[in-house]
N, C-alpha and C positions, 0 to 999 in steps of 0.2 A: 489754388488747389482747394477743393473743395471735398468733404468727405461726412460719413456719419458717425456722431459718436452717441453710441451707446453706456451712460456711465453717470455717474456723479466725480467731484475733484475733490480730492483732501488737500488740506493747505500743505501735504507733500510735493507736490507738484503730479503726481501719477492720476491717470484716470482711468476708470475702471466698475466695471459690474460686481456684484456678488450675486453669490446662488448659482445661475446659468454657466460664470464665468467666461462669458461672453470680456474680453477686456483691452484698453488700447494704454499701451505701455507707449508713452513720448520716447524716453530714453532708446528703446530697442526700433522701434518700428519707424520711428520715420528720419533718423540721426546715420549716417553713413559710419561714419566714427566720433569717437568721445573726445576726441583731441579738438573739435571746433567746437565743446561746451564748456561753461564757466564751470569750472571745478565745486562752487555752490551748491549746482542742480544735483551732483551726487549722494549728500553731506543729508543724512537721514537718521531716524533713531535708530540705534543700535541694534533693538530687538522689537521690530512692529507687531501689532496684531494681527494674529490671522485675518481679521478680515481686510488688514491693511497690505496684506503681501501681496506683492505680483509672483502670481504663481510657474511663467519663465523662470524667472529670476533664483525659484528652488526644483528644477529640475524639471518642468511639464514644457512637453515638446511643443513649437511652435509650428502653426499650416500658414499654407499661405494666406493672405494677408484678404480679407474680404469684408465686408460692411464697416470700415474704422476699426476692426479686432484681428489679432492673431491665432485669439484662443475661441473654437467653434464653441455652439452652445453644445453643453454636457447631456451624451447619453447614458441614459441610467443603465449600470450592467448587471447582472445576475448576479456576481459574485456582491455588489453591494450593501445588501443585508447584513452580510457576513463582514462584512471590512468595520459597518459601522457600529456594530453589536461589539466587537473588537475594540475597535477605536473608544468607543463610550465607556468602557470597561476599564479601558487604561486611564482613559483622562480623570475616572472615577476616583482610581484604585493606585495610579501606577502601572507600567509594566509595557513593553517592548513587543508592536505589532510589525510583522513583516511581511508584505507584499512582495510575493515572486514571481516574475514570468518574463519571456522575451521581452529583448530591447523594444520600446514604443509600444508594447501591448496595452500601455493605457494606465499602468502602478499610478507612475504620481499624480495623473490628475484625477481620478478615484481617490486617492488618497486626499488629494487636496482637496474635491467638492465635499468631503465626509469630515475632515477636521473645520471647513468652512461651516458645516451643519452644527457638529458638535460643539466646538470651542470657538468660538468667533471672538470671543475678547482674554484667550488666552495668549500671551506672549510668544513669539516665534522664533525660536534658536535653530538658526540654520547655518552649521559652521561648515568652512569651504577645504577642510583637512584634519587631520587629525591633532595638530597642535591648536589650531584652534579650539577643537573640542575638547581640549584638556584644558585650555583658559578658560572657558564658557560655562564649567560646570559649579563654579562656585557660584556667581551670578545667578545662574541655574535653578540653583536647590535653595538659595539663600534668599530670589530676590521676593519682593513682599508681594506680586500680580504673580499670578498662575502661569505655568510656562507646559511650552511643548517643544519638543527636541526634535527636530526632521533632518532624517538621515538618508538623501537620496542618493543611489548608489553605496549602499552601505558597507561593502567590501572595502571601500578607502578608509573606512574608521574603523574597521578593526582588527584586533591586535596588539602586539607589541606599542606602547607609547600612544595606543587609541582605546577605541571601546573593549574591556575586557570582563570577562562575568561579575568579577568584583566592582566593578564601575556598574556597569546595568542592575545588579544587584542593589547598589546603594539607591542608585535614580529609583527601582521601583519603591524601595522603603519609603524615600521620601514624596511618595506620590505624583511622578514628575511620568508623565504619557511621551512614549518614545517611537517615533512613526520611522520607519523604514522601506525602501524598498530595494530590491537587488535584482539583478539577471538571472533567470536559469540557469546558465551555463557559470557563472559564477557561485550562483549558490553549492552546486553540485560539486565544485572543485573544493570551495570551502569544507562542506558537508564532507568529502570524502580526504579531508586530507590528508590525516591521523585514522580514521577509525576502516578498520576492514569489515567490521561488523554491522550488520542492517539495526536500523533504529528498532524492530521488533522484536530484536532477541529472546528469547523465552527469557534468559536472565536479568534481561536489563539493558541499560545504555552502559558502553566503554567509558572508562575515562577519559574526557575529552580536551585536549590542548584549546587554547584559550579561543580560537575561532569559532570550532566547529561549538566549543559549550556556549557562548554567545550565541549561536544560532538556535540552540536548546531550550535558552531562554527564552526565545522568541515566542510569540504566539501566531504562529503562521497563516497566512493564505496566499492560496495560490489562482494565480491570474492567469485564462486562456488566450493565447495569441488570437487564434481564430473565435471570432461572434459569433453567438447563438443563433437558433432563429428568432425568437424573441427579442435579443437585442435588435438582431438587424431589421426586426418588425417594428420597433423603436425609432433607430435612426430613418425609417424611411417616414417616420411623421415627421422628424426634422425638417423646417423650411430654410434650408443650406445650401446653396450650392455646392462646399466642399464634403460636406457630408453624404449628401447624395449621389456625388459623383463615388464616395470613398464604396457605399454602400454598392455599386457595379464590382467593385474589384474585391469586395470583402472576404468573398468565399476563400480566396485564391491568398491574400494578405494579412485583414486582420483587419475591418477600421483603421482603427488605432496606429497602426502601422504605414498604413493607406497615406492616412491624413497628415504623419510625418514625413514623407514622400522619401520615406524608406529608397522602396521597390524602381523609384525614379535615380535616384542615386546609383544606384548597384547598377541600372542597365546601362547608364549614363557613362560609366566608369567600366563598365564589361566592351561598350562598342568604342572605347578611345584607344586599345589597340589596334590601331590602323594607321596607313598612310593616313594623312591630312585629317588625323584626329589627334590626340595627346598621348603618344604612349608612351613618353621620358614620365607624365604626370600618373600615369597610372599605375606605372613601375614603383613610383614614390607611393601610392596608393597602399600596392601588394606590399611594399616593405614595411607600411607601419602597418596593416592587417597581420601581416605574420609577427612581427614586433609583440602583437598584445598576445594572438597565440602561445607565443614562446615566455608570455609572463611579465615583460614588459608592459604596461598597460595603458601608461601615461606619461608626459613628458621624456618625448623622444625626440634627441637634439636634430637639427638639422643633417650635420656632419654621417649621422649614424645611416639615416635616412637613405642621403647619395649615397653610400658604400652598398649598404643594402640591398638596395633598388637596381645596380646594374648589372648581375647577373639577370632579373626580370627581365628588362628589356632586353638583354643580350639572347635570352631564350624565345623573346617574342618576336624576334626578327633584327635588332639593332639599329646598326644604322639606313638598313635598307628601306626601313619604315621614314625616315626621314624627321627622326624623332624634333620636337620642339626643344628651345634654349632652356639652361634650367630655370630662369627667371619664371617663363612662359610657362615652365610645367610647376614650379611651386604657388603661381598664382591661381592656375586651372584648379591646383587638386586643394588650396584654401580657399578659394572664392564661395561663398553664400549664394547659394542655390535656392529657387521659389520661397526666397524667403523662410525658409527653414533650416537651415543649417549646410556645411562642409565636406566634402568627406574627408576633408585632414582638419580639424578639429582643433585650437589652444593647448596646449597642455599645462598641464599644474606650475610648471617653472617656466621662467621666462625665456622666450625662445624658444618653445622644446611644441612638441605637434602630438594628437593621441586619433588614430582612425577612430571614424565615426562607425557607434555601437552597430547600426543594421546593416553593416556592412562585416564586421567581424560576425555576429550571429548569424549571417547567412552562408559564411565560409563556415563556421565551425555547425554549423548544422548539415551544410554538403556531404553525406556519407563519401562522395569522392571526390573531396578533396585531397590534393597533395598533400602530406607529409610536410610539416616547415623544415624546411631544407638546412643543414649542417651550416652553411654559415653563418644562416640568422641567430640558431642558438651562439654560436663562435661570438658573435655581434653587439647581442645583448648578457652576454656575460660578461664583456670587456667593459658594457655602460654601468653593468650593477655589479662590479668590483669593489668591494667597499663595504657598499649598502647590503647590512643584513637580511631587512625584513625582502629589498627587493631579490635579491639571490636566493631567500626561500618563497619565494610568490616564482622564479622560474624553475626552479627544481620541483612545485610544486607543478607547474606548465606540462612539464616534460613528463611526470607519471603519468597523470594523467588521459596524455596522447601516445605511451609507450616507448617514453625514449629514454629506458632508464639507466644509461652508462650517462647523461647529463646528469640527473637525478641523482645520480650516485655520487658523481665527481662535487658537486655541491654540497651536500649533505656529511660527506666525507670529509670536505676541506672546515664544516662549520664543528664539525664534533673534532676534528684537531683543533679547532681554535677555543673549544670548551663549551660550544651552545649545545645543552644538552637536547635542547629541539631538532637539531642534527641529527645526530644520535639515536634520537628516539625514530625518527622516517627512517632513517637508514635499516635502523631495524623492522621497519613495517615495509619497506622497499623489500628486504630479503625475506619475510614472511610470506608476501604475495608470489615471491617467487618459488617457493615452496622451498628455501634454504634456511631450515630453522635450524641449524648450529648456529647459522650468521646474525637472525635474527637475536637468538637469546642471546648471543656474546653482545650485539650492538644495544638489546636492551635493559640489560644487565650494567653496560657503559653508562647509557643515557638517566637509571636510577642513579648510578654514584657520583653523576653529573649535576644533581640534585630534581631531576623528573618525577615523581609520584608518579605522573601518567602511565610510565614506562611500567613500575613493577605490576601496576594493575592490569598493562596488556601481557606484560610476560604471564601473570595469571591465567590472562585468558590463554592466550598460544597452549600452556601446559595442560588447560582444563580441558581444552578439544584435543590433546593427543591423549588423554586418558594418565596424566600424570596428575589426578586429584592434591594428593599431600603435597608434591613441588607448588604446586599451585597456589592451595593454602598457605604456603609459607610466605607466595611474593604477594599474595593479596593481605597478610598480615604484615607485612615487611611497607606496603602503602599504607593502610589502619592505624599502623603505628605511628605514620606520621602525621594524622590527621584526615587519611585520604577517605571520606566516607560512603563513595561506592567501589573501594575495597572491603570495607565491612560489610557490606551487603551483599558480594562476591561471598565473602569467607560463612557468611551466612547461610549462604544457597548450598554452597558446598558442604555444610555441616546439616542441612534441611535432608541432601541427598542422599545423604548416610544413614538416614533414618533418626538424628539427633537434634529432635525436634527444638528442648529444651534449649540447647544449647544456639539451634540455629534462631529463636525467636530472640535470645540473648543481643547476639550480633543484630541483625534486622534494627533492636530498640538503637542502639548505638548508632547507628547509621540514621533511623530518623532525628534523633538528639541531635546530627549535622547537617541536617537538612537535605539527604537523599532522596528523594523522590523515590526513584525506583522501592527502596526500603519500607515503603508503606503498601505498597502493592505486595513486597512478598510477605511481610509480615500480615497483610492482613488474609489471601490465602493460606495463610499455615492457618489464621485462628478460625478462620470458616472449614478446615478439614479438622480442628477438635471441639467444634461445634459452638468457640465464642463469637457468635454471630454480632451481637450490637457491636463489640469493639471492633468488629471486623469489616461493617459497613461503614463505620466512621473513619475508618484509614482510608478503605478504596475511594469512599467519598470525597478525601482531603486530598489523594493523589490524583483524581481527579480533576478535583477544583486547581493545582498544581500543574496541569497538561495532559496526564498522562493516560492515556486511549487505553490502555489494555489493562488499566485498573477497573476501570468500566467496561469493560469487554468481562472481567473475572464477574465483578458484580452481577450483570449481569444474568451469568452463570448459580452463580449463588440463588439469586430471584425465582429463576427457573426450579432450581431444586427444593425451593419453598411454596412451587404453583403460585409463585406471585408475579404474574405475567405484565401486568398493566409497570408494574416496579424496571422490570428487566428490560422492557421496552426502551422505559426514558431512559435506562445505564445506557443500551447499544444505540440509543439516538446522541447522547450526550460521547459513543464514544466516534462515532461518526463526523462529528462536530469538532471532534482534539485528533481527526486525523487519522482513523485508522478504518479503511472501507472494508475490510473486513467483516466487520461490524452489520454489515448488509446482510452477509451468509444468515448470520445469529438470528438477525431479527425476519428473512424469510423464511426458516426454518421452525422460527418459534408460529410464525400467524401459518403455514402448512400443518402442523401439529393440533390448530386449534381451529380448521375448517374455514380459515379466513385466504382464501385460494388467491382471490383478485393481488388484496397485498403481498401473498407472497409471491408470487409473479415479479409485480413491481417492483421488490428488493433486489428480488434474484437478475434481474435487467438489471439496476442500479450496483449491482458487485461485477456484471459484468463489463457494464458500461468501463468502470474506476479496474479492469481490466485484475482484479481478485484473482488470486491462482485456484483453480479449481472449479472458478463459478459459469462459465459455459459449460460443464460436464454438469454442475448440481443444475442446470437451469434444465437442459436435457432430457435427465432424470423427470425431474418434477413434472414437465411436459408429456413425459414417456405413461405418466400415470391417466391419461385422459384419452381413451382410443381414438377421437378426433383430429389429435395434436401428435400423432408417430410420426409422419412426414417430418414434421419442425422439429420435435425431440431427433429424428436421426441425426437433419442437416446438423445442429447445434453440438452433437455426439463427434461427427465425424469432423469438425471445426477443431471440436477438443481434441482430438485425437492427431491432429498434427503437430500438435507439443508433444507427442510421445508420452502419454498418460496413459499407462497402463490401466487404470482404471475407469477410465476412457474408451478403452477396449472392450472392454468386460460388458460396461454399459450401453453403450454399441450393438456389442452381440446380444444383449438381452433386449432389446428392441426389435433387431431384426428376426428376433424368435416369434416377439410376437405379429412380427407383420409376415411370418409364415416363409421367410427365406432363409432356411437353414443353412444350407450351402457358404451362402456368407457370413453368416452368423458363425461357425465353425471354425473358419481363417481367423475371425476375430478374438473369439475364444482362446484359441489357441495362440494368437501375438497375448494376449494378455496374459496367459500362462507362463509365456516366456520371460515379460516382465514381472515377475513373483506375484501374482494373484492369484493367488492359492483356492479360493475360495471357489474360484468356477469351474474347477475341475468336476464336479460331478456335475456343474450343469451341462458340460461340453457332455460327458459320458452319457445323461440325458438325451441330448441330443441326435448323437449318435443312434440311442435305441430308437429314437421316434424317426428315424432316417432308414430305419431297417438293420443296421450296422452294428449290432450287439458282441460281434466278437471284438469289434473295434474298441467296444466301450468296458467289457471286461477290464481290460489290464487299467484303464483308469478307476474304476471300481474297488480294483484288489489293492493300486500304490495308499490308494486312502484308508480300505481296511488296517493295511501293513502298517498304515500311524498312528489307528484307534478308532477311527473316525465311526460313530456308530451310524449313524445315518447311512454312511458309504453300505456298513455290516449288511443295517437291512437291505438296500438297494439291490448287494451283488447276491444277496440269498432269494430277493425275485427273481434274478435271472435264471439262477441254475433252478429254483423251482419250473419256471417256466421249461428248461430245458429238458425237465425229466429226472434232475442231478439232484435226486432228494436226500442224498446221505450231506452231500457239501450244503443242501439246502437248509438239514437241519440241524445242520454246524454250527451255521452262521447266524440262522436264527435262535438260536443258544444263546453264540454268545452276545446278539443285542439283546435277547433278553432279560441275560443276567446283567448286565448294563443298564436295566432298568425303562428298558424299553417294552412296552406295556403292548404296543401293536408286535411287534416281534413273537410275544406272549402268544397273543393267540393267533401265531401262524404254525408257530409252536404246535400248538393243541390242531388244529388242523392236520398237519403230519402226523402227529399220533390216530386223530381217525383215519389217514388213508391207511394208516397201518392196520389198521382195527383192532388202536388199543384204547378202549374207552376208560380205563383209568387214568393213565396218561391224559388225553383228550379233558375231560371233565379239572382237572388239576391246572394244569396249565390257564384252560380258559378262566377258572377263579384270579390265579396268579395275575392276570391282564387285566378284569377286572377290577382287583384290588388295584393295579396300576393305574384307571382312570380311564381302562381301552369302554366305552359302553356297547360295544361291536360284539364285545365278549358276554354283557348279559343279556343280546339277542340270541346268542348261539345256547345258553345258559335255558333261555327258557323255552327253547325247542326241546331241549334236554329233559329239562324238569315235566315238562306237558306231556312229550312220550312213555314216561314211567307214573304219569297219573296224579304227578303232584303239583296240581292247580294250583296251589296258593303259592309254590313259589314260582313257578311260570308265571303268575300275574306281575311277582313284583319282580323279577327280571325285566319285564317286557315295557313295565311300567318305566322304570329306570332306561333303559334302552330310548325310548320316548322321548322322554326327557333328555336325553344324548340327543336327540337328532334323529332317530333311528323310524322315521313314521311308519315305515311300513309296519309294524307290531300291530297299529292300529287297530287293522282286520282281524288281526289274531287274538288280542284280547279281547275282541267285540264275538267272536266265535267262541273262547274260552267262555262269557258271561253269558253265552247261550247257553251253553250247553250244561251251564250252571242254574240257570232257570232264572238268571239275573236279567230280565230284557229292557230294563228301562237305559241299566249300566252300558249294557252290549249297543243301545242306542245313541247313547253319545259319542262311544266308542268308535261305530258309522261314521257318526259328523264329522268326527274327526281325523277320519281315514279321508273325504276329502279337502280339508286345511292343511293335511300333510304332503297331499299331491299338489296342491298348490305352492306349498311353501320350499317343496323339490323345484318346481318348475321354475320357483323365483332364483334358482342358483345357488339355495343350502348347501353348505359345505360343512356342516356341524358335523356330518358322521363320517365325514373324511379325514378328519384331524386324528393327530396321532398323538400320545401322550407317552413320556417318560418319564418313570421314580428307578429310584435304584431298588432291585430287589434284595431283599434281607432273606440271607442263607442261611 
């Protein structure tokens, strides 16, 4: 045999590259089984060096087998930067990174070429359960070489009896870098176990049972199944064969998924129901696939397996298919494929089987897939009889997927046996259901059961039905025990009463526990009574802490100090802790400040990260450029099949102005129906520029009938228009006594058709004491007819100065006939810069000005 090794040898016996990770592991790759090696070749040190680890060996998938390596050379991915700016931060400091994304997307060996960059001669603790990692951490934290804790698939360590905030907590004190990676579909189950509430609460984060706050600890990134173009412009410099071949199928797979022959698997095991294929092996397949479904996830006996499995084939045709022996089907569906893995998998105990990951993430990514069928749950209830933690990992299964009389029957049997973790789901089980008597009784249990968690979600349940004081009392009833985002709860609650004092009180006491969220709100109360330094050094430490939307406030603060360059780096820093939101802030701020190109750029990047609201603002912003209405619409009407009313609105204000009223109208009016109040007089607008003025009256009059002065004026054009000069000069009444200065001198205009020039002259002052300058054109007509030039000049002058050019000629005629002709000359010149400056689209003398008038 002959072959190429790329690598140097440690007196390990392993050989291998670093950097590229290019590597040929003896043990794995060329050994059929362990049973024909001397027990010796095993027997290594404890805890190697990173750069001494084979990276198999802690979780990075194997391809097939090509130039003496299993493991291709590494392409660099886009998230990278980000992984290692992370990672260096931790090995620095301390502190718990976590890579999330589909099975084989690529987590651990990104992770592993970035810890092989970073820490090459730190220690490698990579324990295989949770009992190991609870021996490990003395060693851990005590031993005298630097160490790094790698956690791949990290849902198996935490919890009860594994990694819990308090443990991650101590590791970050003592400076110990904690690498992680997990599943999407994992993470999310985690993420949502306990909490009903989104991670962006206005108030804060819930109090979280010991998983989901472990995950809080985290300093997250998240990893795309699917490659870039760039990456995949990457791997096609690769001189690979497996790479290049992966790089055809990428689009459709994922590299990374490609290369673990995922995709090969699944089709492999989809076409073996058939005659003269393995369908007794694939029936065992479907049963541990729905086994992990149902929460089961690992070490699944044999026995369970056959029971399992024969309704599958029973439904896939039975014996008609001519099924294979089970010897023949339990070797089919464990036998090692292209050298990369199973689809029935080791499991954690001996004897026991777990499906292989891209095989479950492809079912549970299927929007139509079945349902796990009533016996599998029956099946795997009977295996984790017993076992706590795994009885709540399937109760947690079953929410999840909506099978909550499992959920319940679990949960219900753990809070009669006194785990107040029972208890406490149970009660967020009947909260989602919207049965909150059942909820507060079961979280009311789950407090006197000894849960903190629980009083601080009864808080919440009370605080969204509008029960403030119950609320306070269960977020006090946590407080008092310690629980310190219940004092941050009872904070907020005492903020929103208007008790400031009091609520900054609570806030301190909560970051005295170390509350995160508690620094963000205390440091917004002190930037609304204007202690600004103390108040950027909180956002700034809850920041430095994780938290995105303390940086999102800050921000905010920046902005209303015009310190832009400042507020930048918050919503870039808070962009960076997770919150794309943050896009919105900073396209809006470079639009505000004539930086067009960037804020384009944002407003794509909010939509991209799929932002609620950000293909309407994107719209918008386009709708501003009469070149770009086309692309502002498409983008409008995109938004608009979320059923965004104001989506609507802006819709029909586009289509106004590309001159199709017609549709503009239906639009106007869907978004009136969704409570956007605000376009009713554009539709009424519309209406009149459509010819349709009776139509647009009674919208006219509902917004009179609510104050609305703008509407006031509006509907007193129409009846003027109509002839209707008594309602006309009603209405212009009453906007005027509203302080509406144009109003004023429509006013006065009524009074001369009447021809009451006392009236007339009175009024038009009144408007222009208002700020109308329309009024000291009419003014110095006035004054010129009764022969008094001088204040004809300085009406006319003033007027001018409003905008008003045409005076021009008439003051140049007034300084004529004053015998002033050099004055009357400039006066010329400037009669035409003002027809120029008409031409250019002056709107100065069209604006309208409101004060309230003094009666």
């Amino acid at each position: 045999m002959t072959f190429e090794l790329e690598s140097h040898v440690h007196d390990h016996g392993r050989a291998y590259q670093q950097g590229l990770g290019q590597q040929f592991n003896v043990e794995n790759a060329y050994f059929a089984g362990r049973e024909y090696l001397l027990p010796q070749i095993f027997k290594g040190p404890v805890d190697p060096l990173v750069r001494e680890s084979d990276p198999l060996e802690i979780g990075v998938h194997r391809a097939p087998m090509a130039r003496g390596n299993a493991v291709p050379p590494y392409v660099t991915r886009d998230v990278d930067f980000e992984i290692t700016s992370k990672v260096n931060s931790a090995v620095k400091h301390g502190g718990l990174v976590l890579i999330v994304g589909d099975s084989t997307a690529g987590k651990s060996r990104s992770a592993y070429e970035t810890i092989l960059r970073v820490a090459p001669d730190h220690r490698l603790v990579a324990p295989y359960d949770r009992d190991q990692l609870r021996s490990s951490l003395v060693s851990l934290i005590s031993g005298s070489n630097p160490a790094l804790l790698w956690l791949d698939d990290m849902e198996r360590y935490v919890g009860p009896n594994g990694l819990t905030p308090r443990i991650a907590s101590h590791l970050r004190a003592a400076g110990i870098a904690v690498i992680g990676t997990i599943r999407t579909e994992h993470y999310r189950a985690l993420a949502a176990l306990v909490g009903l509430r989104a991670r962006n609460d206005s108030r804060g984060h819930n109090e979280l049972i010991s998983a989901e706050h472990v995950l809080n600890l985290a300093d997250t990134v998240f990893m795309e199944r699917r490659w870039t173009p760039g990456e995949m412009e990457r791997a096609n410099r690769v001189e690979d064969p497996r790479v290049a071949d992966a790089v055809m199928h990428g689009r459709t797979y994922g590299v990374a998924e490609y290369l673990a022959a995922g995709p090969m698997l699944y089709g492999e095991w989809q076409m073996a129901w058939r005659v003269g294929g393995n369908p007794r092996g694939a029936a065992l397949v479907a049963a541990a696939v729905d086994c992990h479904r149902a929460g089961l996830h690992d070490s699944i006996d044999l026995e369970t397996l056959w029971i399992v499995s024969k309704p599958y084939l029973e439904d896939a045709g039975g014996a008609i298919l001519r099924p294979e022996s089970t010897d023949d089907a339990i070797s089919w569906a464990s036998h090692r494929r292209y050298g990369v893995t199973s689809m029935l998998l080791p499991g954690k105990r001996p004897g026991t089987y777990r499906a292989f990951d891209y095989l479950v993430d492809n079912v549970m990514r299927n929007t139509d897939a079945k349902p796990v069928p009533e016996y599998v749950w029956e099946a795997v209830l009977r295996v984790a009889d017993g076992d706590t933690m795994r009885m709540h990992e399937i109760a947690a299964a079953a929410q999840s997927q909506g099978n909550y009389p499992i959920a319940k029957e679990v949960w219900e049997g753990q809070a009669a046996a006194g785990f107040s973790s029972g208890a406490h789901n149970l009660g967020l089980l009947h909260l989602r259901a919207g049965r909150s008597d059942e909820a507060e009784h079961w979280l009311q249990s789950a407090f006197e059961l000894g849960s903190l968690a629980s009083a601080t979600e009864l808080g919440h349940m009370l605080e969204d039905s509008g029960r403030l004081e119950e609320a306070a009392i269960w977020y006090e009833k946590a407080a008092a025990g310690g629980n310190a985002h219940a004092m941050f709860h009872v904070g907020w609650i005492r903020r929103n009463k208007g008790d400031d004092q009091e609520a900054e009180k609570w806030f301190r006491r909560a970051i005295e526990k170390n509350d995160e969220s508690a620094s963000s709100g205390l440091g917004a109360l002190l930037i609304e009574s204007g202690r600004f330094e103390e108040a950027e050094s909180l956002l700034r430490k809850a920041g430095d802490d994780g938290d995105a939307y303390a940086m999102i406030h800050l921000g905010l603060a920046f902005i209303g100090q015009e310190r832009t360059e400042d507020a930048e780096g918050a919503w870039l820093k808070a962009l960076e802790l997770g919150a794309p939101e943050a896009a919105i802030n900073l396209a809006e701020m470079n639009s505000k400040i004539g930086r067009k190109v960037e804020a384009e750029r944002w407003f794509r990047r909010a939509v991209s990260e799929n932002v609620s609201g950000a293909t309407r603002q994107l719209g918008v912003f386009l709708s501003k450029d009469r070149r770009r209405w086309a692309e502002a619409e498409e983008l409008l009407r995109e938004a608009s099949t979320a059923q965004d009313p104001y989506a609507y609105a802006n819709l029909a204000e586009v289509l106004m102005l590309r001159q199709r009223k017609d549709e503009a109208e239906a639009w106007f009016r869907k978004a009136i129906q969704g409570g956007v109040k605000r376009v009713v007089p554009r539709l009424a607008q519309a209406l009149e520029e459509m010819g349709r003025t009776e139509e647009a009256i009674p919208l006219w009059q509902q917004l009179v009938d609510e104050g609305d002065g703008e509407a006031t004026f509006a509907l007193a054009k129409v009846k003027k228009g109509q002839g209707a000069l008594d309602d006309a000069m009603r209405l212009f009444r009453v906007a005027a006594d509203a302080g509406d200065s144009a109003a004023a001198c429509e006013v006065a205009r009524l009074h001369r058709l009447r021809q009451n020039p006392d009236g007339y002259e009175e009024w038009l002052e009144i408007s222009l004491k208002g700020g109308h300058d329309h009024a000291a054109c009419l003014l110095g007509f006035l004054s010129s007819s009764r022969g008094d030039f001088e204040a004809a000049e300085s009406f006319w002058t003033r007027a001018y100065k409003g905008g008003h050019f045409h005076v021009a000629s008439e003051l140049a005629t007034l300084l004529v006939r004053q015998g002033r002709g050099d004055e009357a000359a400039m006066w010329l010149r400037r009669v035409n810069s003002g027809n120029r400056a008409r031409s250019g689209g002056s709107r100065q003398a069209g604006k309208r000005k409101t004060s309230r008038r003094k009666k």
